[in-house]
C-alpha positions in Angstrom: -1.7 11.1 -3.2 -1.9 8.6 -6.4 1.4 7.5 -7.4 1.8 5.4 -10.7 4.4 3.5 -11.7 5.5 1.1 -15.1 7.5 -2.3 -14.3 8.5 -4.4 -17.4 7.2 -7.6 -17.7 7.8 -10.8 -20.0 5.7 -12.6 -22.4 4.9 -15.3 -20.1 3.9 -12.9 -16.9 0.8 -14.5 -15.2 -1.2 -11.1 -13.9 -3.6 -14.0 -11.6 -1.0 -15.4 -10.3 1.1 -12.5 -9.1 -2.3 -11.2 -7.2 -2.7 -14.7 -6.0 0.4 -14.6 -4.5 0.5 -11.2 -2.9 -3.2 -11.9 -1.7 -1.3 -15.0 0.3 1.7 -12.7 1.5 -0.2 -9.9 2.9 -3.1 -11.7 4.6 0.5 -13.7 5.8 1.1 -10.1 7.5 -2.4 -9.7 9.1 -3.7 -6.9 6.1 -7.5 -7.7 4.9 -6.5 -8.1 1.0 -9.4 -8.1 -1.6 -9.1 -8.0 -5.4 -11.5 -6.8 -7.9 -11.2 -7.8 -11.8 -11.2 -4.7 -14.0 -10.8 -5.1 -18.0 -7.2 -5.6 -18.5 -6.2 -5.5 -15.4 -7.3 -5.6 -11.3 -7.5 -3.4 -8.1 -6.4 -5.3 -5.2 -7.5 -3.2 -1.7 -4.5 -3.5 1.3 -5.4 -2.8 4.4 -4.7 -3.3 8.4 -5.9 -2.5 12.0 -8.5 -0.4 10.2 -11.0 0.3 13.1 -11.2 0.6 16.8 -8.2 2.0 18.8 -5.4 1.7 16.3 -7.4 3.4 13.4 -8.1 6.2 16.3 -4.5 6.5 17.2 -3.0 6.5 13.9 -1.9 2.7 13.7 -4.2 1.6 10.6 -2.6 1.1 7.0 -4.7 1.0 3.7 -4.2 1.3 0.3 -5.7 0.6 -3.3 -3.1 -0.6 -6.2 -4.9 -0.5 -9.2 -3.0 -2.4 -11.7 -2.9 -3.2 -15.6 -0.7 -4.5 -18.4 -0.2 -2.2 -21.0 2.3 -2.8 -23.7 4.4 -5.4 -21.9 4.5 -3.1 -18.5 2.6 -3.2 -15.8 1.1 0.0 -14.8 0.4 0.0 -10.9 -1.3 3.1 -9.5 -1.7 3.4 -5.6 -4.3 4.9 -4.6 -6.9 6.0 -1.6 -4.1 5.7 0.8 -5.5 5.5 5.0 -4.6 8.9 6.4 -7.9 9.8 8.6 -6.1 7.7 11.6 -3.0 10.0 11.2 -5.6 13.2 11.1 -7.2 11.8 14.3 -4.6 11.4 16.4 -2.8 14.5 16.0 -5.9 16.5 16.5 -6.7 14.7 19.4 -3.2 15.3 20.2 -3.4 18.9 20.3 -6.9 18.6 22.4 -5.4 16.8 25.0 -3.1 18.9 26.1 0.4 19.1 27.1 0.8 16.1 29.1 -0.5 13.7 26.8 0.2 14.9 23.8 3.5 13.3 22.7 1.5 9.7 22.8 -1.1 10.3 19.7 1.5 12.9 17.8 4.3 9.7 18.2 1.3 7.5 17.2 0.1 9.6 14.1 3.8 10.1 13.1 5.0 5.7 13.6 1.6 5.6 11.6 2.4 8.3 8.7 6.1 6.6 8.1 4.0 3.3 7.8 1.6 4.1 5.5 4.2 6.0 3.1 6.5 2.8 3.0 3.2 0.3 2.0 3.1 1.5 -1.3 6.8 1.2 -1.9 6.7 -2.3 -0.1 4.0 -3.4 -2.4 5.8 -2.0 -5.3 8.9 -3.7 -4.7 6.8 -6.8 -4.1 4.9 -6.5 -7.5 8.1 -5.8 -9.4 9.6 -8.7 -8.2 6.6 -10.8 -9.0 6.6 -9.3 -12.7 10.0 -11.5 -13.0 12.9 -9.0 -13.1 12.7 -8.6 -16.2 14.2 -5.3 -16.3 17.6 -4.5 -14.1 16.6 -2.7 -10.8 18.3 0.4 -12.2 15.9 0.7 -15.1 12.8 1.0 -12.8 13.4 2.0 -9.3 10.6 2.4 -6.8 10.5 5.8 -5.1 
């Protein structure tokens, strides 16, 4: 599910060095962060325990924010959010059985509630990196 939001920004906002930045405070967090230029703006790829056991269980967290300045706002899109762990582990939940069940449906579910605060966490991270320009009530992060 895309979700796109606009954050204000000042004349004197530095795109490269916001993405520099969150680059250094999610590979600080153990994610796998790469950025892409693209025209006006970048796509910078989140992304962690994304293979092995933890991606099977449910554990692994991903997304895309796709961002550009447009009219002094930035517009940040998430997208191509990880949700194939979640998938996997409550389907292999309800092939297991009884017994073991509750361990890859509390898995998938830690996992979902993960994934659906990353984008918020990055958001909040991004608008603070675009300089506060606008008061927190103007622009809230959902």
């Amino acid at each position: 599910m895309a979700e796109t939001k606009m954050i204000p920004i000042g004349q004197d906002f530095d795109l490269n060095e916001m993405v520099r930045s969150l680059i250094q405070i999610y590979q600080a967090k153990g994610f796998e962060v790469t950025a892409m230029q693209m025209g006006n703006g970048v796509s910078i790829s989140f992304s962690k325990d994304d293979g092995g056991i933890k991606k099977i269980a449910g554990l692994a967290l991903g997304v895309t924010a796709n961002i550009t300045i447009n009219n002094n706002a930035l517009m940040v899109n998430f997208t191509d959010a990880e949700w194939t762990g979640k998938i996997i582990a409550a389907i292999i939940g309800v092939f297991l059985g009884w017994i073991l069940l509750l361990i890859p449906f509390f898995t998938a579910g830690y996992g979902a509630v993960k994934q659906m605060d990353l984008p918020k966490t990055i958001g909040k991270d991004i608008q603070m990196f675009a300089g506060g320009g606008a008061p927190m009530g103007v622009q809230q992060w959902q």
